[in-house]
C-alpha beads as a LAMMPS data file, in Angstrom:
LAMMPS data file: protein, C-alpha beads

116 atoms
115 bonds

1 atom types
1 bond types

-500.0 500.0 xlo xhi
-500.0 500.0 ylo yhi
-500.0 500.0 zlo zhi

Masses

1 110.0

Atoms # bond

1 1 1 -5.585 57.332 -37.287
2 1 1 -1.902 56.276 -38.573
3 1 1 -0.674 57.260 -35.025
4 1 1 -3.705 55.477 -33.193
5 1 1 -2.483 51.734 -35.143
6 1 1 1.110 52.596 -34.301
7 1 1 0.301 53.381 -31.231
8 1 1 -1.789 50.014 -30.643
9 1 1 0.796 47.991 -32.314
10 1 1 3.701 49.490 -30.104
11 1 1 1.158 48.491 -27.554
12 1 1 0.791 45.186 -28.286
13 1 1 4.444 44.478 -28.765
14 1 1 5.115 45.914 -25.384
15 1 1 2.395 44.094 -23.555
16 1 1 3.539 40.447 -25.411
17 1 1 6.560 40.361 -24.004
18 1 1 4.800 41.073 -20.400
19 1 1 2.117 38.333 -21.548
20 1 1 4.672 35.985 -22.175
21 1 1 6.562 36.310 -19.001
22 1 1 2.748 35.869 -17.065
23 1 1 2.323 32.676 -19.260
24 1 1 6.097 31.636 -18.084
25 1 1 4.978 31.984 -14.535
26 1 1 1.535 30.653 -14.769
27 1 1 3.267 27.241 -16.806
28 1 1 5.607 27.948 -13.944
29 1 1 3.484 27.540 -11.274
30 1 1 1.583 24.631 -12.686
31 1 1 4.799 22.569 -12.737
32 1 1 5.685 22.955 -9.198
33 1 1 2.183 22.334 -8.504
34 1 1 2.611 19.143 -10.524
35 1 1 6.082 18.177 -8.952
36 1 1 4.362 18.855 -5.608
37 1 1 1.326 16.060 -6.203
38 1 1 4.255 13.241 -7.674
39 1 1 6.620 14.293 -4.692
40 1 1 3.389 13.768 -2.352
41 1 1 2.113 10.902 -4.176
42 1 1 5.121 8.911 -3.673
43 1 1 5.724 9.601 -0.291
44 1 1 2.308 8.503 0.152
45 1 1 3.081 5.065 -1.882
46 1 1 6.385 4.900 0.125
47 1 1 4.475 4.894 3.500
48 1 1 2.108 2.643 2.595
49 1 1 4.730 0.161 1.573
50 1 1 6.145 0.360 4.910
51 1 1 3.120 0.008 6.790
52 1 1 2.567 -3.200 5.711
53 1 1 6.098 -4.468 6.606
54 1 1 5.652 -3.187 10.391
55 1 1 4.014 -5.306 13.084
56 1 1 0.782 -4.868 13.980
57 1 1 0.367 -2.565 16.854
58 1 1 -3.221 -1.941 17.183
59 1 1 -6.294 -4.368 18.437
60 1 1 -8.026 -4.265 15.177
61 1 1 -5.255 -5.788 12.943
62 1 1 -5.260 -8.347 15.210
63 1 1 -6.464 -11.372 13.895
64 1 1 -8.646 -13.810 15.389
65 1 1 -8.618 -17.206 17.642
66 1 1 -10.709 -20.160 16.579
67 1 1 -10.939 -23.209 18.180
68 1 1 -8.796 -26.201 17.101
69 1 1 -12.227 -28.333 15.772
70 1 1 -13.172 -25.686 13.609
71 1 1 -9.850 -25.371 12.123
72 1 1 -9.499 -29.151 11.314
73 1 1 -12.664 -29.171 10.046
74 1 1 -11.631 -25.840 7.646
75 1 1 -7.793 -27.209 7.293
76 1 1 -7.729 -27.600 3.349
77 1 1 -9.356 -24.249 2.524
78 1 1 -7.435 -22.130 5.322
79 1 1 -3.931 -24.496 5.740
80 1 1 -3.690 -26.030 2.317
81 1 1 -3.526 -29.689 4.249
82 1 1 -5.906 -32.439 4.630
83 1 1 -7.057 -32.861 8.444
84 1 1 -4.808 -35.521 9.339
85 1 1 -1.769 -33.714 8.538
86 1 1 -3.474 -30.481 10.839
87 1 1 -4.237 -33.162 13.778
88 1 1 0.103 -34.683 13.135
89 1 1 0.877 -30.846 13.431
90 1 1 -1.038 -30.414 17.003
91 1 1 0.224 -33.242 18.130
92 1 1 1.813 -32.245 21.574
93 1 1 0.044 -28.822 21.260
94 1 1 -1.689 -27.435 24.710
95 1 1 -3.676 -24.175 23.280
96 1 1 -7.291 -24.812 22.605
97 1 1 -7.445 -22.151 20.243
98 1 1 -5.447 -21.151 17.561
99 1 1 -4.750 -17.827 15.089
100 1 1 -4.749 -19.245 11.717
101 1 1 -0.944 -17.836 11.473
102 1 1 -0.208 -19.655 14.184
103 1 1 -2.004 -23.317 12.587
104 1 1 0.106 -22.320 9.270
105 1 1 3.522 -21.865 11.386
106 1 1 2.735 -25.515 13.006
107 1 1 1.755 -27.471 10.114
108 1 1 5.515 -25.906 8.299
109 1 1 6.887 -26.754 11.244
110 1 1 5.635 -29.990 11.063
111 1 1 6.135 -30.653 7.241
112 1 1 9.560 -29.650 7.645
113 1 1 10.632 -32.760 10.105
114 1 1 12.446 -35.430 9.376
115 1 1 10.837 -38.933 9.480
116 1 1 12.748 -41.244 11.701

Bonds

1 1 1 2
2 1 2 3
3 1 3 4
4 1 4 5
5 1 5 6
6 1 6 7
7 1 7 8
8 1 8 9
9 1 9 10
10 1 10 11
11 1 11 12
12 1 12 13
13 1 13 14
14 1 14 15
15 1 15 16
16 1 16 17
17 1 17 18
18 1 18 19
19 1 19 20
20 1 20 21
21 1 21 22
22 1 22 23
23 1 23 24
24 1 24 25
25 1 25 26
26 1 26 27
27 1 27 28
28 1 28 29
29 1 29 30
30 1 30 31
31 1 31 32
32 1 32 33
33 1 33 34
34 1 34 35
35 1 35 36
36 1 36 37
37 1 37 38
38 1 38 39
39 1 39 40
40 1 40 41
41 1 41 42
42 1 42 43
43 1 43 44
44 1 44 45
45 1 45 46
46 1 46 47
47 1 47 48
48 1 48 49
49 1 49 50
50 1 50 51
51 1 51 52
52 1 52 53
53 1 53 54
54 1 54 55
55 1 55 56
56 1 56 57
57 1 57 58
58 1 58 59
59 1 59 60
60 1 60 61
61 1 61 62
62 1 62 63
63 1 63 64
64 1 64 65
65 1 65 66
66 1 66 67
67 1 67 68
68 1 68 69
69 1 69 70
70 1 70 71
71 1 71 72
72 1 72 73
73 1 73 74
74 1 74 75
75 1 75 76
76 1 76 77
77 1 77 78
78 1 78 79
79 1 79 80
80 1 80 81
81 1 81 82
82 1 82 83
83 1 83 84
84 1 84 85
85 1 85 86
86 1 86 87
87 1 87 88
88 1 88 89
89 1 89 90
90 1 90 91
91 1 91 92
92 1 92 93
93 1 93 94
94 1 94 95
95 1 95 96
96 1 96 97
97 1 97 98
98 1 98 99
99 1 99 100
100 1 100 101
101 1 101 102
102 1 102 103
103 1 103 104
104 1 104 105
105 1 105 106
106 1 106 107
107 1 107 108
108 1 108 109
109 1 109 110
110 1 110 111
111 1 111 112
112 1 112 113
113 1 113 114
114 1 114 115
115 1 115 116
């Protein structure tokens, strides 16, 4: 019985060091995996940052025309500007319809002269 415990405990010591090294690789593993998700994660963060810096290329993103009228009448919510600035900013305008980009760009433009 004496040589059975040694036995076990010679065992034991032999297989801990051989458990150890499994737990190494498994903890191992896991960190690459981890490393792996962050490197992936932040590439995906990284491209989404970009994509909203390029131009849009698709018809989808493209936003939509309205006509001048409804745009005057919608001026303070969508241009920040009461409807007689909108109507100073069209004046010599020939497009019948405008993005609301494009109404922001004119009324800036606008703002931005200098009275005579």
């Amino acid at each position: 019985m004496a040589a059975r415990k040694g036995a076990t405990k010679e065992a034991t010591k032999a297989a801990t060091p051989a458990t150890q090294a499994k737990k190494q690789a498994v903890i191992g593993a896991a960190n690459s995996v981890a490393k792996q998700a962050a490197n992936q994660a932040e590439t995906q963060a990284a491209t989404r940052s970009t994509e909203g810096s390029k131009p849009a290329a698709s018809a989808s993103t493209i936003s939509p025309s309205y006509p001048i009228h409804e745009l005057m009448a919608e001026s303070e919510a969508l241009l920040g500007v009461k409807p007689e600035v909108f109507a100073g900013a069209l004046e010599g305008a020939t497009k019948e319809t405008l993005q609301v980009k494009e109404a922001k760009q004119l009324v800036e433009q606008f703002l931005r002269k200098k009275v005579l």
